[in-house]
C-alpha angles and dihedrals in degrees: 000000000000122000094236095053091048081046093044088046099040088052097049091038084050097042089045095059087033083062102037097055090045086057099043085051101058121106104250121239115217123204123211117278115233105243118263101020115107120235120251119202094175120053110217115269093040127146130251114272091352117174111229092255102047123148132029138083104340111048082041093062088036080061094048092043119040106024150253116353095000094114105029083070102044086063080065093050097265107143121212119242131237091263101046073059098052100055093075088061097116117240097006101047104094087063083067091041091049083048101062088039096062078053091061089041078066096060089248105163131213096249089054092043093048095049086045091048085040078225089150120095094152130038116274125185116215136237108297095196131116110286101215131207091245088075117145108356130127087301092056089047086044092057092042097050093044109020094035133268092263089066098047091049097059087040086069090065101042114274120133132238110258130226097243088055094063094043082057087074079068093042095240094099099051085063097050084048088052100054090042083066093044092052094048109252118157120220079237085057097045092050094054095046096051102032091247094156103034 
């Protein structure tokens, strides 16, 4: 990639948490109710266990960069760890990566990794699939090598892989993913939606 496009893209993905933490931050104002209309906290069409601030670039790059779900829950205020950074180092990066999947070979979940990591600012519910006695092994650290350590966490719980995961081994799919954070989707919604953890 050219320098000026990682610069271009680093400045808009630091501006953009700069500003949205900035902006999650700030005291709330809140203005007078008319009498006799009930008070709505979700629009309609919201995602399940979205953060008020949920969607646009970030989570979006988050997405591009550092893989599968990543974004999506972030939209949900799940942070991403030191190691899920370091895999983007060039050259170097699939030893992290390799790293995290021999975590997941372990049979490591996403909610222990999370509270180890403290990625959590907001409450998440984990997976409420059925963890199967085949958690952690060679097909956890597969996923987690090719599919990407996120997935074979919560694998490890019993979510399944989704469709859109795989396609991302064409690229195809890390796009769609990518839309899905920038529009705001959360990784509880997707799972409802899709029956992930039926």
């Amino acid at each position: 990639m050219k320098s000026w496009v990682a610069a271009v893209t680093v400045g808009a993905f630091v501006a953009n948490v700069g500003l949205g933490s900035v902006a999650f931050a700030a005291p709330k104002t809140s203005s007078p109710e008319p009498v006799g209309v009930e008070k709505n906290d979700a629009p309609s069409g919201a995602s399940a266990n979205a953060k008020p601030d949920a969607g646009g670039l970030a989570p979006c790059l988050l997405e591009c960069y550092l893989g599968p779900r990543v974004g999506s829950e972030y939209n949900e205020g799940r942070n991403f760890s030191t190691l899920e950074i370091l895999q983007i180092i060039p050259y170097v990066g699939g030893i992290f990566r390799l790293i995290l999947a021999a975590q997941s070979y372990q049979g490591k979940t996403m909610t222990e990794y999370a509270k180890e990591n403290a990625l959590d600012s907001r409450p998440i519910a984990s997976p409420h699939g059925t963890a199967a006695a085949s958690k952690g092994g060679l097909s956890a650290c597969l996923i987690g090598c090719y599919l990407g350590p996120r997935i074979a966490f919560e694998h490890n719980e019993g979510r399944r892989i989704r469709t859109y995961d795989i396609l991302r081994l064409v690229i195809i799919g890390g796009i769609l993913e990518s839309l899905e954070a920038y529009n705001g989707k959360t990784m509880t919604q997707i799972a409802k939606d899709e029956g992930l953890d039926s």
